[in-house]
N, C-alpha and C positions, 0 to 999 in steps of 0.2 A: 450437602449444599451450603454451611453452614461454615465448614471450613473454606471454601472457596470464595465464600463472601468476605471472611477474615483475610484472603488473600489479598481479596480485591482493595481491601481497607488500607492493610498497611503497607499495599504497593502506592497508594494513594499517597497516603504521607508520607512512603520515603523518598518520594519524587520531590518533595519541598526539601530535601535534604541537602540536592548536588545540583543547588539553584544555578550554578555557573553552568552543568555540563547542559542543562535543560537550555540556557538563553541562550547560547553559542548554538543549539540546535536547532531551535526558532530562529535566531539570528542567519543561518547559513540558508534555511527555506526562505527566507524574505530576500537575501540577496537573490538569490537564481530566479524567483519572480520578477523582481527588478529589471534582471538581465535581460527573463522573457520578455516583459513589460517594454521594454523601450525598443529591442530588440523590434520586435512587428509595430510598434511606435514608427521607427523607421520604415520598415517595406509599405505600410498603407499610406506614408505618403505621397509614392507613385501609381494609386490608385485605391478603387472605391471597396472593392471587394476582390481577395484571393483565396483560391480553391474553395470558392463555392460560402466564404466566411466575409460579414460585412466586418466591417473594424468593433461594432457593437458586439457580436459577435466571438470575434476573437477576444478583447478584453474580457469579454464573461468569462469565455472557455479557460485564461489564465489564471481569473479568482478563483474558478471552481475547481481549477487544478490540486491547488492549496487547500482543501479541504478536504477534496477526496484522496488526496495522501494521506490528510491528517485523519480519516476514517477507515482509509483500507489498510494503507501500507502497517509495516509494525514499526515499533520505537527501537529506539538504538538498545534499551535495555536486552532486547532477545538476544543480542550478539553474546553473553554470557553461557546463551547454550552449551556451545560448541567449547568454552575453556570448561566450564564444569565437567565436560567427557574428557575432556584431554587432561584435568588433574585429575579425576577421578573424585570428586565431590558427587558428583550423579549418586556416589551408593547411599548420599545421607540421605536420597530422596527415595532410591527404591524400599527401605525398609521403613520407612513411613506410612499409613494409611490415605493416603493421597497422589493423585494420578498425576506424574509428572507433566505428559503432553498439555493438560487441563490447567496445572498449576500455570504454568505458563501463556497458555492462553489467557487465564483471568488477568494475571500480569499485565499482559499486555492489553487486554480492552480495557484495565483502569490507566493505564498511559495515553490511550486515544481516547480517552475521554478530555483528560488534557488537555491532550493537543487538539482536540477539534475546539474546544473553547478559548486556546489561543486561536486557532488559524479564524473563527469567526470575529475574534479582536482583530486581530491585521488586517483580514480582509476590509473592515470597517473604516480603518484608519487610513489605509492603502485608499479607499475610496474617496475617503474625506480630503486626503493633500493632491489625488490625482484627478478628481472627479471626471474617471469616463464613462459614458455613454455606453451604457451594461441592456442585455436582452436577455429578459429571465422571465422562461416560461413555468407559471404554476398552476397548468392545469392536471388533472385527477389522476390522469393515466401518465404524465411524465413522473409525478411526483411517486407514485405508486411504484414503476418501473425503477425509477433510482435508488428506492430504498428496498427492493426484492434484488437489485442486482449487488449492493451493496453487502446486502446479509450474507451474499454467495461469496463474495469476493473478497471479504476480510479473512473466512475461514478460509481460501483457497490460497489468499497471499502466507497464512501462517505454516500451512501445509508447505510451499515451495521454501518457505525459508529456514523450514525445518530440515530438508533433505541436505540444502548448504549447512547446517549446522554435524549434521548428520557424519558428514564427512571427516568427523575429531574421532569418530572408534576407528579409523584404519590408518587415518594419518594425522595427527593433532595440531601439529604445526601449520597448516597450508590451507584451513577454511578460510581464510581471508580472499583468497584467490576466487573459488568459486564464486562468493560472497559476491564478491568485484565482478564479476561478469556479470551477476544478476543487476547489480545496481545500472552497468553498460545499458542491460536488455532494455530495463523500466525506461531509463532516460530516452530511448532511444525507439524503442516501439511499442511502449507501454502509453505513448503519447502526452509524457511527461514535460515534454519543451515545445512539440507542435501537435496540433491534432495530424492523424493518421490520413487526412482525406489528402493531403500534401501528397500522399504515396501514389502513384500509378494503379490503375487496376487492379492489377495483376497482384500487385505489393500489399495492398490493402486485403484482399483475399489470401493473400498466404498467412498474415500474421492474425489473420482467424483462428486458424490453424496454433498456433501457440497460445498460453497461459495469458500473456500479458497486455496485450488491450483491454481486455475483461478489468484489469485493475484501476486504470485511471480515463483511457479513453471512451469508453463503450458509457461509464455511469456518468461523466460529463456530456457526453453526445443527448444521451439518455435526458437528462435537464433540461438542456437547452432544445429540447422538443425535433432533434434532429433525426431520430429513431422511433418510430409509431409502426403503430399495426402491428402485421406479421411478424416483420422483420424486428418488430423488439421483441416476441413472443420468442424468434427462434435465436437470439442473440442471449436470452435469459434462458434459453434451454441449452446454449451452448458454451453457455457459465455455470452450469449447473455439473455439468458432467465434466469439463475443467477442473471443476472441484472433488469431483466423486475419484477421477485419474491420479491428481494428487494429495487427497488422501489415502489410497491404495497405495501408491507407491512412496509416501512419508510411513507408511505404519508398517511396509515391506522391510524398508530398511533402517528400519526402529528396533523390529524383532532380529533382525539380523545383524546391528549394530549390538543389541544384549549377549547376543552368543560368545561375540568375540570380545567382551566389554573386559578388561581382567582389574579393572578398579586399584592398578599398581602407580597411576596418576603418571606426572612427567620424570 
């Protein structure tokens, strides 16, 4: 436990290291807020309320966007996975007494820690030059719900972004590509630019069925008190086993990424 803590220490301070690459990262979440931001800025001023969201409503859901990325998603650091297998650096970690998959995850939950203390500056600041008209509910069972879906969903995002990393034991060049699709997916039906209730029916129940509303849409919904009862019981049972799929299938082809591992780098 003890080395893992040490992890988490001096991933802590080598974060104050590569101050430019950090605020260019920050810098590039505050613009696409922005975008969001005036973006439905526009659409509510032909009306009072769309798909089911008052304009109160929608601004919250955009602040809250920006934190639950800054909680769940992972930091640009994890992208290093994938070059360490493709030069073959991985081997200075297998003969260490320390669990690669674990190393990395400390990594990365002292990175979001970071950033969740940025994203709660911005959000402040953001409020302070925009003052909108925010509806934040904190009652017992939302706040409770947000942060058991949350606990599910950071381990669940690192598992998915482990199998894109995954992909440097058979071809080292071209995890970039997968990488890019995932980031498509999140933006896109992870409910990263609009909430998902935009969707049809039909749309909004099939992307139950995938990883990625669980990551941003479902723990904002979850907040904003739009998810009660059952249906948040069976939405947090069906981020749960989201999670359990992929880690089964991050740790399948983990073991079978070692087999073929021959640590001869690029």
């Amino acid at each position: 436990m003890r080395r893992y803590l040490a992890v988490f220490l001096i991933d802590w301070q080598n974060q104050f290291v590569y101050r430019l690459n950090f605020l260019l990262w920050r810098l590039r979440n505050i613009l696409r807020l922005l975008m969001t931001f005036f973006l439905w800025k526009g659409i509510y001023q032909t009306g009072s309320a769309v798909f089911g969201f008052s304009q109160p409503q929608m601004f919250s859901y955009i602040l809250l966007v920006l934190l639950v990325q800054s909680i769940i998603l992972s930091a640009p650091s994890a992208d290093n996975i994938g070059g360490e297998i493709g030069s073959g650096d991985l081997s200075n970690y297998l003969v260490k007494p320390i669990s690669y998959l674990k190393y990395w995850f400390v990594r990365d939950l002292s990175s979001k820690l970071l950033n969740v203390i940025c994203a709660l500056i911005e959000i402040f600041l953001l409020w302070l030059i925009f003052r909108p008209e925010l509806v934040l509910n904190f009652s017992v069972s939302s706040l409770i719900g947000f942060l058991l879906i949350c606990l599910v969903s950071v381990p669940a995002y690192y598992f998915l972004s482990l199998l894109t990393r995954f992909v440097s034991f058979w071809n080292p060049e071209n995890t970039w590509g997968l990488s890019f699709l995932i980031i498509i997916f999140i933006e896109t039906l992870a409910g990263s630019i609009f909430p998902l209730d935009i969707l049809p029916a039909w749309g909004k129940l099939a992307v139950q069925f995938t990883p990625f509303p669980y990551l941003i849409y479902y723990p904002a919904a979850i907040f904003l008190g739009k998810i009660t009862g059952f249906y948040l019981l069976r939405i947090l049972l069906q981020a749960f086993i989201w999670m359990l799929i992929l880690f089964f299938f991050a740790r399948l082809v983990w073991i079978k990424g070692l087999r073929v591992y021959g640590a001869e780098g690029k």
